[in-house]
DRENFIRO-269150 format. One line per 8 residues: number of its first residue (from 1); their letters; for each residue x, y, z of C-alpha. Coordinates in steps of 0.25 Angstrom, whole numbers, always signed. Layout:
# residues N
NUM> A> X,Y,Z  ...
# end
This chain:
# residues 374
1> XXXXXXXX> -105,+69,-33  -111,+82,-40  -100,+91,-45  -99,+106,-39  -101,+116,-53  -92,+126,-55  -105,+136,-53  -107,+130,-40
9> XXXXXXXX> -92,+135,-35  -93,+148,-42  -105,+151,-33  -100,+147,-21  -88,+158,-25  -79,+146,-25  -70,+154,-36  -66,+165,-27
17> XXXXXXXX> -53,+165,-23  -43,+175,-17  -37,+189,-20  -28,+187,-31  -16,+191,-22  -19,+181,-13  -17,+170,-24  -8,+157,-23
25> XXXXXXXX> -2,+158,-34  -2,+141,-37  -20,+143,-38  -17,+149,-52  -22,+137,-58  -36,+138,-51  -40,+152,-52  -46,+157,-64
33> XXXXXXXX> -46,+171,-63  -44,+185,-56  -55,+193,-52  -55,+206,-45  -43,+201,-38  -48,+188,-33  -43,+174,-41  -57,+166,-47
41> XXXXXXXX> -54,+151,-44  -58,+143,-57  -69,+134,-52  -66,+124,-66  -53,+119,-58  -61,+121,-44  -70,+108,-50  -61,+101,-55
49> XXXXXXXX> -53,+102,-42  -63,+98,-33  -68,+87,-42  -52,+80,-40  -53,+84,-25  -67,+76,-22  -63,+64,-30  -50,+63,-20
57> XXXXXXXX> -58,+65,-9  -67,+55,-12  -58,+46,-14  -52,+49,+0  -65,+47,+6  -68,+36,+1  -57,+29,+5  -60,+33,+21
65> XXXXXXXX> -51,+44,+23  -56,+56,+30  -55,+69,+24  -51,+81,+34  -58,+93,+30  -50,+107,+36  -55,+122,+37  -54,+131,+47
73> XXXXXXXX> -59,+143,+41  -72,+151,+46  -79,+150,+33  -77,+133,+31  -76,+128,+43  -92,+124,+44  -92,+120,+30  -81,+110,+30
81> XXXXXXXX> -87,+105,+45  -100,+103,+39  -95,+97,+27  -84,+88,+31  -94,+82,+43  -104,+79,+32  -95,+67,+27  -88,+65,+38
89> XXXXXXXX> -75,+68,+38  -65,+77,+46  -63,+91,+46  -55,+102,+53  -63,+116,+52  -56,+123,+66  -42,+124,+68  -32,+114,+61
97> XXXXXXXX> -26,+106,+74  -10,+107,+69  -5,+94,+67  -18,+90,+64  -13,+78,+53  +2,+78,+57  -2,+76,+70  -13,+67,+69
105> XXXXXXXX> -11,+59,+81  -11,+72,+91  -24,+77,+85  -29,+61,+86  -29,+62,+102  -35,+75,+102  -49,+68,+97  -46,+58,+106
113> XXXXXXXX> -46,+67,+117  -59,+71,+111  -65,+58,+114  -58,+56,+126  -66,+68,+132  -80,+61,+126  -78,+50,+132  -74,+57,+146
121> XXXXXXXX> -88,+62,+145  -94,+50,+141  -90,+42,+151  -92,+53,+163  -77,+54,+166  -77,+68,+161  -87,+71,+173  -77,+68,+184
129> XXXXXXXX> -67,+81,+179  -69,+94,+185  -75,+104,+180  -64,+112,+175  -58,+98,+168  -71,+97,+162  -70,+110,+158  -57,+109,+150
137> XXXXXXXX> -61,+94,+145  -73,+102,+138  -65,+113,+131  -55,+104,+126  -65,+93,+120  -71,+106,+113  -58,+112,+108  -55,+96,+102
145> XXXXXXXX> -69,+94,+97  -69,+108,+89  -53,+106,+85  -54,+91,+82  -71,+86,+84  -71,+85,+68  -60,+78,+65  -62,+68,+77
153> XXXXXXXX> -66,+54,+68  -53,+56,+61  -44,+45,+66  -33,+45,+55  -26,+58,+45  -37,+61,+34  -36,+57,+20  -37,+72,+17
161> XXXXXXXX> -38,+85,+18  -48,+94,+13  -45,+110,+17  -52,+122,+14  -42,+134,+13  -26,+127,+13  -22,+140,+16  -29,+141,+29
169> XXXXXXXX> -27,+126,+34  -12,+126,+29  -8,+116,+41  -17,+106,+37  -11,+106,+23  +2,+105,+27  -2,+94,+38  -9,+86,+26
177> XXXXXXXX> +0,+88,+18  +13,+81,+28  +3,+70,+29  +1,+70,+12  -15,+72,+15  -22,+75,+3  -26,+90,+4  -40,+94,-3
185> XXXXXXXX> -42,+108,-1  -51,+121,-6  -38,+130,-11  -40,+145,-12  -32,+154,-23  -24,+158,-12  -20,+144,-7  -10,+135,-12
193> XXXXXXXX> -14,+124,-20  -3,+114,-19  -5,+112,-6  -16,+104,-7  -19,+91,-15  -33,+93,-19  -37,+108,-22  -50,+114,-25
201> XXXXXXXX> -47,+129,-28  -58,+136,-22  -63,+150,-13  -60,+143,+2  -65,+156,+8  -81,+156,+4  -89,+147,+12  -98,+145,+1
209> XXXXXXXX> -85,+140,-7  -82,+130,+5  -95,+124,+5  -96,+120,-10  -81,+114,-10  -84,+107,+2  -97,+102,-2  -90,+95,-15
217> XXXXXXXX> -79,+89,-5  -86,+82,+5  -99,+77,-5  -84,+71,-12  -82,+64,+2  -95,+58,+4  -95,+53,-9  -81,+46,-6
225> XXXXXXXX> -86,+41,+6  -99,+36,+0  -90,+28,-10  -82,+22,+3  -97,+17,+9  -101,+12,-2  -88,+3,-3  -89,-1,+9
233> XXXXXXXX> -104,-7,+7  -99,-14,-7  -88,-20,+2  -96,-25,+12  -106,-31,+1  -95,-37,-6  -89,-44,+6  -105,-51,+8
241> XXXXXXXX> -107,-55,-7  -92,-61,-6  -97,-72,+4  -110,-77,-3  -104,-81,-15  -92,-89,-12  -103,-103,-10  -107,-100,-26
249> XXXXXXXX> -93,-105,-29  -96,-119,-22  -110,-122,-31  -103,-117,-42  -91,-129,-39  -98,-140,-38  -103,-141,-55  -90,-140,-57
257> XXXXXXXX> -85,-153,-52  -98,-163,-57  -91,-162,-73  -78,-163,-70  -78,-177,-63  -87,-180,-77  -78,-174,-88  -66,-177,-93
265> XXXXXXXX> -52,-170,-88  -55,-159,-98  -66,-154,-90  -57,-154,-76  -46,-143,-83  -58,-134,-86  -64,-136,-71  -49,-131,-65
273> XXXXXXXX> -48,-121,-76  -63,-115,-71  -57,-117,-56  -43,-110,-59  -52,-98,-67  -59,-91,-56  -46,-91,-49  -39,-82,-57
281> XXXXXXXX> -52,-72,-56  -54,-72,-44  -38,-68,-43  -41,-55,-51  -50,-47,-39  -38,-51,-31  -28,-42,-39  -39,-31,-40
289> XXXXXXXX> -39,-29,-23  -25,-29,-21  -24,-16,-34  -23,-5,-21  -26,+0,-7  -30,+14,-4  -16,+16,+2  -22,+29,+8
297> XXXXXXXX> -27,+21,+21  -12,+22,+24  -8,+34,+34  -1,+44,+28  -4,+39,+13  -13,+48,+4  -17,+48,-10  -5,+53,-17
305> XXXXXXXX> +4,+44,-8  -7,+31,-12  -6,+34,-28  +9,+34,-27  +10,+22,-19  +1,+14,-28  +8,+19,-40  +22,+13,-34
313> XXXXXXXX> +15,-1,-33  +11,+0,-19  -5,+0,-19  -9,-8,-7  -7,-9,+6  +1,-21,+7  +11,-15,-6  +12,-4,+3
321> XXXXXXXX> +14,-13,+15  +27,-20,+10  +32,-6,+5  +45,+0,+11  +43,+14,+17  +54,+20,+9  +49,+15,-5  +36,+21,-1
329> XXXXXXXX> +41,+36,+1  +49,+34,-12  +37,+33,-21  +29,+44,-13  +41,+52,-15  +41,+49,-31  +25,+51,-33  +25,+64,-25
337> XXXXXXXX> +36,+73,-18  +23,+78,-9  +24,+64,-3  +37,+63,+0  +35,+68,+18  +27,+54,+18  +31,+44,+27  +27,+30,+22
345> XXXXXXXX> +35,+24,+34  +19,+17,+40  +14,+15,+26  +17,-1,+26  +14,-3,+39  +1,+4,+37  -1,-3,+22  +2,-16,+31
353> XXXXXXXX> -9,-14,+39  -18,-11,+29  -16,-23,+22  -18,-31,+35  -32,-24,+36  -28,-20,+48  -36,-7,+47  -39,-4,+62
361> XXXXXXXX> -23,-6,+65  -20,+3,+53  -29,+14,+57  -25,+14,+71  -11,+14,+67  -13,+27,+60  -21,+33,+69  -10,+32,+79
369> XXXXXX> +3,+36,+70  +4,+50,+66  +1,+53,+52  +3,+36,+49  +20,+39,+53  +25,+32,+64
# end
C-alpha cells in the first residue's frame, strides 16, 4: 500500500485544528505550533500514527473480524458511507441506536424484523393487512433500514471501532470501551486522546481531511482482507497437493526391502534407523501448528486481552479451554488495569468449542448471549 506524504495531508488542511482555547490539554504531544490562535497538528507524528493504525487494522481484517465505522456528522457521513461499503464492512452514519454494543442482542431482533417485513412482502402475506397496517409496516421498515440497513450483515460485535470525531460519538466509545473493543479514531486537538487505542491526530471537521484519512484506512482493510483470500486459496491448494503424494511413499518402500534380505544384519539397523528418521521429522510440523490460536475469535476477547493470555502460557484454544475463570481475570488484571471489568466466565467453554471445530455452534452461541456473558 502506497504511503499518504506529509504534502498530501497539508493540502487536504488536515493540520488545522481548534481554537487554542478550546485545546485538550493531553494533545500537547501532537500539535506543533500556535498560529493566529488556532493549534497546527504536526503531520510528522500524524504519519507515523496512521501508519501503526493500518497495520492493526489489517491484521483485524485479515482475521474475519468486521470493522464498525461510526460518524454522524453532516460533513462525513457520505464519505464514511461510501468508503466503508467499498470493502464491505459495517458502518453507522445516522444516529447511534443506544445500546448499540452492550445491547447487542436487542439491536439483533431489530434486523431481524427487517427481514421479517421482506419476506412478508415476498410471500404476499403483507397483502392481506389493511391499508393503514400497511401504512405503518412501511414507515417502520424505512425508519429500521435508515437506522440499522447498513449494519444489517453484522451477526456478531465488531472486531473494532473506527470513529470520526470521539467527541461527538462519545457513547460509542464508552460502549467499546465496556466491551474492551479496540478504538481507532481521527482525534482533533480539542478531544481526548486516551480515550482511544489507536489515534490519528487529524482536522475531523474538513471534508477534504475526512476523505484523505479514510481513504488510507479502508485501502489498509482491503489489503487485510486480500491477504485473508489469498490464505484461504493456499489452504485449499495445500489440502489437494497433500492427497497425491502419500502413494510415492509405497514406490519408494519396496527398494528398501530387496538388500535387506541379501546383506548382513548390519544392513537391517541402518534400514530401521532410515525408518525411525522420517518419524522424528515429520514430528517437528506438529509442534509448529499447535504455537497459537487467534484467541480473538473468542467473544469478548480483543487484542490487548489475546497478547496477555498468550504471554501467561495460554495461546490456543484448548490452553484456554482447561483454564479456570478466576486465573484468567488475574492475568488480565496484571497485563492491564483497563482490562480488569472483563468477564472471562464463557471463555473456556467458547475456547472448548473452538478446538472441537465446532464453528457453527460457537458462532450461534454468541450471537445469542449478550456481549459473549451468559
Amino acid at each position: 500500500m502506497a504511503k499518504v506524504e506529509v504534502k498530501q495531508l497539508l493540502e487536504a488542511g488536515v493540520h488545522f485544528g481548534h481554537l487554542t482555547r478550546k485545546w485538550n490539554p493531553n494533545m500537547a504531544p501532537y500539535i506543533y505550533m500556535e498560529r493566529n490562535g488556532i493549534h497546527v497538528i504536526n503531520l510528522y507524528k500524524t504519519v507515523a500514527k496512521m501508519d501503526e493504525a493500518n497495520e492493526a487494522l489489517s491484521k483485524i481484517a485479515a482475521s474475519g473480524r468486521k470493522i464498525l465505522f461510526v460518524a454522524t456528522k453532516k460533513q462525513a457521513k457520505d464519505i464514511v458511507a461510501e468508503k466503508a461499503a467499498n470493502v464491505n464492512m459495517p458502518y453507522i452514519t445516522e444516529r447511534w441506536p443506544g445500546g448499540m454494543l452492550t445491547n447487542f442482542v436487542t439491536i439483533r431482533k431489530a434486523v431481524k424484523k427487517m427481514a421479517m417485513i421482506d419476506r412478508m412482502k415476498k410471500d404476499g402475506t403483507f397483502l392481506t393487512l389493511s391499508k393503514k397496517e400497511r401504512l405503518q409496516v412501511d414507515r417502520l421498515r424505512a425508519k429500521l433500514e435508515k437506522n440499522l440497513g447498513s449494519i444489517s450483515e453484522m451477526t456478531r460485535l465488531p472486531g473494532a471501532l473506527f470513529i470520526v470525531d470521539t467527541m461527538r460519538e462519545h457513547i460509542a466509545v464508552k460502549e467499546a470501551q465496556k466491551l474492551n473493543i479496540p478504538i481507532f479514531a481521527m482525534v482533533d486537538t480539542n478531544s481526548d486522546p486516551r480515550d482511544v487505542d489507536y489515534l490519528i491526530p487529524s482536522n475531523d471537521d474538513a471534508s477534504k481531511s475526512i476523505d484523505i484519512i479514510m481513504t488510507q484506512v479502508t485501502n489498509a482493510v482491503a489489503e487485510g482482507l486480500a491477504e485473508r483470500k489469498s490464505e484461504k486459496n493456499e489452504k485449499e491448494e495445500a489440502k489437494k497437493e497433500a492427497t497425491a503424494p502419500k502413494e510415492e511413499p509405497k514406490a519408494k518402500a519396496e527398494p528398501k526391502t530387496a538388500p535387506a534380505k541379501e546383506e548382513a544384519p548390519a544392513p537391517k539397523v541402518e534400514v530401521e534407523a532410515a525408518k525411525e528418521e522420517p518419524k522424528k521429522e515429520k514430528a517437528a510440523p506438529k509442534k509448529a501448528k499447535s504455537s497459537g490460536d487467534d484467541l480473538t475469535k473468542v467473544e469478548g476477547i480483543g487484542p490487548k486481552a489475546a497478547e496477555a493470555l498468550t504471554n501467561a502460557g495460554m495461546a490456543t484454544f484448548a490452553d484456554l479451554a482447561k483454564g479456570d475463570a478466576e486465573k484468567i481475570k488475574e492475568v488480565l488484571t496484571e497485563a492491564s488495569s483497563r482490562m480488569a471489568h472483563l468477564d472471562p466466565t464463557s471463555w473456556p467453554k467458547q475456547a472448548q468449542m473452538a478446538a472441537d471445530g465446532k464453528w457453527d455452534e460457537l458462532k450461534e452461541w454468541q450471537d445469542n448471549v449478550k456481549g459473549g456473558v451468559e
